[in-house]
C-alpha positions in Angstrom: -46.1 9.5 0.4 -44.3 12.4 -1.3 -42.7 13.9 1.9 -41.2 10.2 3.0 -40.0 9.7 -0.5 -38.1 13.0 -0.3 -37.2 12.5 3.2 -35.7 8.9 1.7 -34.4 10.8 -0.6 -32.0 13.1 1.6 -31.1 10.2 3.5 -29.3 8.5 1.0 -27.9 11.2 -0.6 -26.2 12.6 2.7 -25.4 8.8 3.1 -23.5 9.0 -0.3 -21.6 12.2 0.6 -20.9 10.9 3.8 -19.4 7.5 2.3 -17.7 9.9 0.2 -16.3 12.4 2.8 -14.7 9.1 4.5 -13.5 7.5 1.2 -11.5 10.7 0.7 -10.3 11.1 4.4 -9.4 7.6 4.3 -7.5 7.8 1.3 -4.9 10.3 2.4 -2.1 9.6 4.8 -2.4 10.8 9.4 -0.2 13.6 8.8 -2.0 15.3 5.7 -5.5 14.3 8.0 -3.7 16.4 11.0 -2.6 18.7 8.8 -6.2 19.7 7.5 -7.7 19.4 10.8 -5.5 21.9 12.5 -5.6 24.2 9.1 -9.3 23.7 9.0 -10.0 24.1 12.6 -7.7 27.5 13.1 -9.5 28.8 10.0 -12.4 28.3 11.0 -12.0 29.8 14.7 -10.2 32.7 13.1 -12.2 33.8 10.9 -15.5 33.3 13.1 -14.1 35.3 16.1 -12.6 37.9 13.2 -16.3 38.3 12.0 -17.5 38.1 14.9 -15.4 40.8 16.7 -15.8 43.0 13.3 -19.8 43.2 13.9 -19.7 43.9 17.7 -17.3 46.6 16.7 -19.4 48.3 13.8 -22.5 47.7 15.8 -20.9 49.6 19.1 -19.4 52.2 16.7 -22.7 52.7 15.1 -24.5 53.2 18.3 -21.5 55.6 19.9 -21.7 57.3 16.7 -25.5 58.6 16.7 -25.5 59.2 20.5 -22.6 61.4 19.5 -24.3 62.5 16.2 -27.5 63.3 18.8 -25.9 65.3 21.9 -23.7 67.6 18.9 -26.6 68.5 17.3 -28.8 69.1 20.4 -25.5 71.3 21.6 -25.2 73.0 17.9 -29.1 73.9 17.7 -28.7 75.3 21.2 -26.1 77.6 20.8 -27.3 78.8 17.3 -30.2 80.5 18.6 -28.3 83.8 19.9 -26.8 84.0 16.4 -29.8 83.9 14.3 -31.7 85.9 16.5 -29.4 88.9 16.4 -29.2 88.2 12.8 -24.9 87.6 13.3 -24.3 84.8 10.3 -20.4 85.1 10.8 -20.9 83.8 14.4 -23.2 81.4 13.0 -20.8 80.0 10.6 -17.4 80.0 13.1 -20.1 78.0 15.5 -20.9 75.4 13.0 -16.9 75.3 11.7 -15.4 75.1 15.6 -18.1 72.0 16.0 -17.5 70.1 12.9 -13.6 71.1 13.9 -13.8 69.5 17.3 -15.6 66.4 15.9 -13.3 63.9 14.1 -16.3 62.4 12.7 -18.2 65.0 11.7 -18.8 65.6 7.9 -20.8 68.6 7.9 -23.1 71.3 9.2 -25.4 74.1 8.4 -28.4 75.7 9.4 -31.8 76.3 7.8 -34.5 79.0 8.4 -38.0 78.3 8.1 -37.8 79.1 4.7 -35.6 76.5 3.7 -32.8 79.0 2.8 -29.1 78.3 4.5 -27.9 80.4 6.7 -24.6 79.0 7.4 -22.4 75.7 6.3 -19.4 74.6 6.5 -18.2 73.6 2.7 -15.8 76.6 2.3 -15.3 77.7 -1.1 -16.6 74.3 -3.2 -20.6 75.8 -2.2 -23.1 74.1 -0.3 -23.6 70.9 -2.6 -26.7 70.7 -5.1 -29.5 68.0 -4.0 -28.3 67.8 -0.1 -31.3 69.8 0.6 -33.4 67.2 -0.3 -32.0 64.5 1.6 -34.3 63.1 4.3 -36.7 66.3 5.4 -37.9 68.9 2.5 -38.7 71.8 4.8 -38.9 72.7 8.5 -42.7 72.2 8.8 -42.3 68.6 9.4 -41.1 69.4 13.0 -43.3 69.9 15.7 -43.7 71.7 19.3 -41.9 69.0 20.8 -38.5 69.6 19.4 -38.5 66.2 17.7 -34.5 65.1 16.9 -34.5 63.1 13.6 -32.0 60.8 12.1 -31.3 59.2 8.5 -28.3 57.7 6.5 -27.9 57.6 3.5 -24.9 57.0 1.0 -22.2 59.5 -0.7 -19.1 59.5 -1.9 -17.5 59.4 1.7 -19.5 56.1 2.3 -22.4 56.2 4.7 -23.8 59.4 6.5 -25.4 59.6 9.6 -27.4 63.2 9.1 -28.5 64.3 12.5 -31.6 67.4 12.4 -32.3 69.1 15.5 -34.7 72.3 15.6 -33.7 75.5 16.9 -36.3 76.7 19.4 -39.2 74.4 18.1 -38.5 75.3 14.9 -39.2 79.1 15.0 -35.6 79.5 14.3 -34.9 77.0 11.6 -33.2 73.8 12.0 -29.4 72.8 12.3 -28.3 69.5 10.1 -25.2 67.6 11.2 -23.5 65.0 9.1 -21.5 62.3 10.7 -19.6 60.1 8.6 -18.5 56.1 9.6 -15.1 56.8 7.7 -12.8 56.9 10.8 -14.8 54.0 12.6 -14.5 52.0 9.8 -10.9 52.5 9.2 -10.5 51.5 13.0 -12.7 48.2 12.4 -10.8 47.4 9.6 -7.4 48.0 10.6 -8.7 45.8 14.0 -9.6 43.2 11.4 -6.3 43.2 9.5 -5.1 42.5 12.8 -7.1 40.0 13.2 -6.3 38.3 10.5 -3.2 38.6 10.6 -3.2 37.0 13.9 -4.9 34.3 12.4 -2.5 33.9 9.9 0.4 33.5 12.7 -1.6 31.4 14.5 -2.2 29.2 11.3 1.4 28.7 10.9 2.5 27.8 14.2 -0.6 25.4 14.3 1.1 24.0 11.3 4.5 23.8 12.6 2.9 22.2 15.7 1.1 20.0 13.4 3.9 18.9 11.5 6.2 18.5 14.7 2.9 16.2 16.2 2.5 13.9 12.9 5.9 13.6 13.0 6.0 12.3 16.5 3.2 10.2 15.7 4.1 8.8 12.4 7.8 8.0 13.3 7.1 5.3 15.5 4.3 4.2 13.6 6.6 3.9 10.6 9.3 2.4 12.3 6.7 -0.3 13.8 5.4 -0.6 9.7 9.2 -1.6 8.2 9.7 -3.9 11.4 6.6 -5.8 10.6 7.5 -6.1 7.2 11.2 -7.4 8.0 9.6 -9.9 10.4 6.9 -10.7 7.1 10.3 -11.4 5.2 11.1 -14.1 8.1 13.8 -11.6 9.9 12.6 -12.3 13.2 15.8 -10.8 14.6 14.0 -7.3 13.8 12.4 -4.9 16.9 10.9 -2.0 16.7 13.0 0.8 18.4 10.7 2.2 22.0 10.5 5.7 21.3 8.5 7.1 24.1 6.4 5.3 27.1 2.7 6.1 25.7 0.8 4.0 23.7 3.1 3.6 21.1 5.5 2.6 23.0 3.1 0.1 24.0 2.6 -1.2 21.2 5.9 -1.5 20.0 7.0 -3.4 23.0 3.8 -6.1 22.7 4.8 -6.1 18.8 8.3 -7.1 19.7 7.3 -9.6 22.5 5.1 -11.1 20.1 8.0 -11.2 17.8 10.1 -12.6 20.5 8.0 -15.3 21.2 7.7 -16.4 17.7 11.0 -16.6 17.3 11.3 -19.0 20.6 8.4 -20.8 19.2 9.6 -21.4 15.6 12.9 -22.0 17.4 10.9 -25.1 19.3 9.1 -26.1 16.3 13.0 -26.3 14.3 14.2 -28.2 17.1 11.2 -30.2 17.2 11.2 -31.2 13.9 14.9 -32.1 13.8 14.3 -34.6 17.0 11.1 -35.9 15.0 12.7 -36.5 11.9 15.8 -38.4 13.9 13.0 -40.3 15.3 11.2 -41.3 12.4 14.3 -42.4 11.3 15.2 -44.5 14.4 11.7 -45.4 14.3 12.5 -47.0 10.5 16.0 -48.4 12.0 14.4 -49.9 15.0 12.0 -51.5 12.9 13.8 -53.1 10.7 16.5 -54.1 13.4 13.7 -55.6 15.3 12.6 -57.4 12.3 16.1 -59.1 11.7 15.6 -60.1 15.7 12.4 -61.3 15.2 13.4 -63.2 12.2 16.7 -64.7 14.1 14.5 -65.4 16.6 12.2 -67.7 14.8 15.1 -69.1 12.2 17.4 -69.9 15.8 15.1 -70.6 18.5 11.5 -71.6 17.4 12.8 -72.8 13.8 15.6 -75.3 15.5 13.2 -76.5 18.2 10.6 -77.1 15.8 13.1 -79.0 13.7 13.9 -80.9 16.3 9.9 -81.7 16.9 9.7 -82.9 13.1 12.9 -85.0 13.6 11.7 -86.3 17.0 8.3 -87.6 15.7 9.7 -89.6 13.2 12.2 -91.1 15.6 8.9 -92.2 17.1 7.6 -93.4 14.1 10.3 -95.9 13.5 10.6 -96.9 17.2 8.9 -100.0 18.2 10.2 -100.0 22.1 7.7 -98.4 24.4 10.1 -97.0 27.0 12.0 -95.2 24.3 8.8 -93.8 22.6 7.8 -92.5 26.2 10.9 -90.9 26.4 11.1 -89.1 23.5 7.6 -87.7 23.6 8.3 -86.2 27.2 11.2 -84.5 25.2 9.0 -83.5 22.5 6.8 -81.9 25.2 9.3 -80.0 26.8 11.2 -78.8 23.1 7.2 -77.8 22.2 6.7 -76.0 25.7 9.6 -74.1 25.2 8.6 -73.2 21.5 5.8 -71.5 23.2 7.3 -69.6 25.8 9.4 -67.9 23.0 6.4 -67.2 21.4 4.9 -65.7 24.2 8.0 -63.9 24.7 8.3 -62.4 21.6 4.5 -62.0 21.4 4.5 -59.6 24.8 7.5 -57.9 23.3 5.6 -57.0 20.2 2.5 -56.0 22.4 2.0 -57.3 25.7 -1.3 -58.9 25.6 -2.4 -58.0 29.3 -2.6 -54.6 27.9 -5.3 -55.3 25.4 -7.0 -58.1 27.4 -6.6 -56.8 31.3 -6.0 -52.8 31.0 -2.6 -51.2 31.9 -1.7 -52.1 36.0 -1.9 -55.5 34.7 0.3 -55.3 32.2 2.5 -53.2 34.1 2.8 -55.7 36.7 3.7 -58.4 34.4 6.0 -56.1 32.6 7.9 -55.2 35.8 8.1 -59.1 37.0 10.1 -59.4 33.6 12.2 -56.7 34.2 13.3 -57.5 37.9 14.2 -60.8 36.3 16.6 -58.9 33.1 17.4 -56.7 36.1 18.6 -58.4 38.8 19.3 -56.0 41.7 16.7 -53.7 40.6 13.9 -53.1 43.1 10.7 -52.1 41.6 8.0 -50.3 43.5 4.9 -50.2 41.1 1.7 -48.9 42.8 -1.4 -48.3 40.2 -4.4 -46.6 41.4 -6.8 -46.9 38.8 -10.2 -47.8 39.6 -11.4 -48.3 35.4 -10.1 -48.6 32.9 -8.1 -45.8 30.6 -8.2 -45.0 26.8 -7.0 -47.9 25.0 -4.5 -44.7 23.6 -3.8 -43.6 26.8 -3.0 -46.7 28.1 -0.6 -47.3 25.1 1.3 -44.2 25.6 1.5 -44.9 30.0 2.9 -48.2 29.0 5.5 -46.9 26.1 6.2 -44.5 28.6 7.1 -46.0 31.8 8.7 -49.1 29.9 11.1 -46.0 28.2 11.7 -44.7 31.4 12.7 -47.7 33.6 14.8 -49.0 30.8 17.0 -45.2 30.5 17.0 -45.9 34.8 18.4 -49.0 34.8 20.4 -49.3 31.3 22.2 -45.7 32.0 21.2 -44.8 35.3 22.4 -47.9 36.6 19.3 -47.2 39.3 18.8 -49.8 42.1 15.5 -48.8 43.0 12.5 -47.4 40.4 9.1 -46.2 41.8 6.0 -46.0 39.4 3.3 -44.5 40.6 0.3 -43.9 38.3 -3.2 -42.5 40.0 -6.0 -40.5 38.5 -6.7 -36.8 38.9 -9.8 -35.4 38.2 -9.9 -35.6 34.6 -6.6 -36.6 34.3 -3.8 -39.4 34.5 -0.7 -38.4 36.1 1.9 -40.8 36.0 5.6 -40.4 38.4 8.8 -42.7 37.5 11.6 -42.3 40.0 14.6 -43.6 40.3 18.3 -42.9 42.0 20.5 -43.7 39.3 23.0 -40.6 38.3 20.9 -38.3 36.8 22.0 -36.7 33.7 21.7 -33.1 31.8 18.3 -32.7 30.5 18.6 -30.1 28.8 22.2 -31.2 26.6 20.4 -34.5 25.9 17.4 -33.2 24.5 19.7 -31.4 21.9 22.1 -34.5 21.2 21.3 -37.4 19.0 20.5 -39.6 21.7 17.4 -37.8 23.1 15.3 -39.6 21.0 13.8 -41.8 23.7 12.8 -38.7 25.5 11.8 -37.1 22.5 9.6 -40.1 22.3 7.6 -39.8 25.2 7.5 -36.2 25.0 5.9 -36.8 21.7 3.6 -39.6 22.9 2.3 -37.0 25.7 1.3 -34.1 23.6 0.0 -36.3 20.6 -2.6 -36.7 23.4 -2.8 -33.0 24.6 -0.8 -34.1 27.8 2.7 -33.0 29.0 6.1 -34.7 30.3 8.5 -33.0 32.4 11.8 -34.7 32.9 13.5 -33.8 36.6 17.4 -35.0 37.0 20.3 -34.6 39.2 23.1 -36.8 40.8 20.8 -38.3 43.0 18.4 -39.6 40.4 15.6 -38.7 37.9 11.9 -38.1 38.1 10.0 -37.9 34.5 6.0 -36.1 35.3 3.3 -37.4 32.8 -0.1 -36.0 32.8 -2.6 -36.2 29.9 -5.6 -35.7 30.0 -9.1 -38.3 29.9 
């Protein structure tokens, strides 16, 4: 239980510093991110290959340096043997000063008899140093028959010393000590590392320039795109963001100013729109009201006289006491009361044609084109109504508003001869065709005048119901295309 806890533990706590990490790279802008990822990232490289390089370098120095350090000291304890042997000490010593001479690296030398006294070194006039004898090896005893070459560092004023001992003729003769120091090498490692760095350093500020040439690149557009979109927020939908290159920016800049095009053409439609609904509500207010004062002269005029003249009739009748004349009078009363009726009727199917209600649309249709050939006279009419049930009582509504709209614009300015209806169902749809050959007329300047309102109207009537009306006109007539959908 006490390892998952910990376990737990870690987990949230690297969850936290990674919530962290991303609140604080979020919170910047893209070209201080860039900018840190391309500092970071040339850092990073240059100082890992720098440390890198600098340890392969000090490792292959090291290992060049004792094989070096090895082969001069086999060569020195060689060529001492003559010297010591014939007892010459001033060959000795120009030996040991021509090698440490020819020998960058090489410290110093001298040579110890089995005694442990020096024969010969190579420290001039400041003496052989105190305590160097007991570096590493206290006497020659330690070597054996085999000629054994040993090796040590240690650490001095001139940094660290690789002392090489080699003996001279077993060690029967003494041995030789060499001293190699890593002062050169390391001056050539760390001039190769200034280098380095410096390099680094170069490469860190082109990176930069780079960097800042790339965020700007990237951010220009983006910004451009950012005060766009808030001009188009103030409701400047005139703005467009400039194309600066054809990548994904550029991309995006032209969807962003189609989208911005198309809103424009819709709130455009929607202004236009609402200016032909608002005339229509308020022909919608004047039609009603105009056909309120005709309804009301209708009834005062025709059904108001006639019925007077019922009331005054009957009472003729009441005071009549000849037969014949009664008879006569009530057939008049008849006629004057089945006349009254008829104008109900008339004004009744005006209002809302019953058949629709009662007998579905091709019937009411049918009765509504019989009245209109007789308004009409000369005007053929070619209805044709394949439905095999019944529609919407909605749908049917709007067919009927429809087609009664469109034969009355065909014959009234038009002046059509002959209209074709044709209404049939699709699938799940109505489709409805109204032709005529009157003279046709501009769609597109009527829709903008005043007087589109009955087209407005039916286009209205068609998408109230998710349908659509398209209106086809030329010299030779006009075709209006109804669909909605069941």
């Amino acid at each position: 239980m006490t390892g998952q806890s910990g376990r737990l533990f870690f987990y949230v706590r690297l969850n936290r510093w990674a919530e962290t990490l991303w609140r604080m790279a979020g919170s910047v802008n893209v070209r201080t991110k860039i900018l840190g990822m391309v500092l970071a990232l040339t850092t990073v490289l240059g100082l890992g290959v720098t440390l890198q390089v600098r340890a392969a370098m000090t490792h292959v120095f090291a290992s060049e340096l004792d094989s070096r350090g090895v082969s001069v000291v086999s060569d020195l304890a060689g060529r001492s043997t003559d010297p010591i042997l014939l007892n010459d000490t001033y060959a000795l010593h120009r030996l040991l000063k021509e090698t440490v001479s020819n020998h960058p690296d090489s410290l110093y030398a001298f040579v110890v008899d089995q005694d442990g006294r020096v024969l010969a070194h190579t420290f001039g006039e400041a003496g052989f140093p105190a305590g160097l004898m007991d570096v590493g090896i206290l006497n020659t005893a330690q070597y054996n028959s085999h000629g054994e070459i040993r090796h040590w560092l240690y650490t001095s004023d001139e940094g660290i010393v690789h002392e090489f001992v080699a003996p001279i003729m077993s060690g029967a003769a003494g041995v030789v000590r060499l001293g190699l120091t890593e002062r050169r090498l390391q001056s050539i490692v760390d001039t190769v590392t200034s280098q380095m760095l410096f390099t680094t350093l170069v490469v860190a500020l082109a990176g930069i320039a780079a960097a800042m040439l790339l965020t700007w690149l990237l951010t220009r557009p983006i910004l451009d795109l950012v005060a766009t979109t808030r001009q188009v927020g103030r409701g400047n939908l005139q703005a467009r963001a400039p194309h600066w290159a054809d990548d994904e920016i550029g991309t995006l800049a032209d969807a962003f100013n189609q989208m911005v095009a198309d809103l424009d053409t819709s709130q455009r439609v929607v202004v236009v729109k609402e200016q032909a609904r608002n005339r229509l509500l308020k022909k919608l207010i004047t039609a009603q009201e105009e056909e309120r004062k005709r309804i009301a002269r209708e009834l005062h005029d025709g059904v108001g006289q006639m019925l007077t003249s019922l009331i005054v009739g009957m009472r003729t009748v009441q005071r009549s006491d000849d037969l014949t004349s009664v008879y006569v009078r009530t057939e008049e009363l008849c006629a004057t009361a089945g006349e009254t009726l008829e104008q109900v009727r008339v004004l009744s199917r005006e209002l809302r044609p019953s058949l629709l209600d009662d007998l579905g649309l091709a019937a009411a249709l049918e009765r509504y084109a019989t009245e209109f050939a007789r308004v009409y006279e000369g005007v053929a009419i070619d209805l044709h109504c394949d439905l095999s049930a019944r529609l919407p009582p909605m749908v049917e509504t709007a067919l009927y508003r429809i087609v009664q709209e469109a034969m009355t614009n065909a014959a009234r300015h038009g002046k059509a001869k002959s209209i074709g209806v044709l209404i049939s169902r699709r699938n799940s749809a109505v489709q409805t065709i109204i032709e005529d050959n009157g003279t046709g007329f501009n769609v597109d300047e009527v829709r903008r005048r005043q007087s589109s309102v009955g087209i407005f109207g039916m286009s209205e009537r068609a998408d109230l119901l998710g349908g659509k009306l398209d209106i086809e006109s030329g010299p030779s007539g006009t075709t209006v295309y109804a669909e909605i959908p069941l």
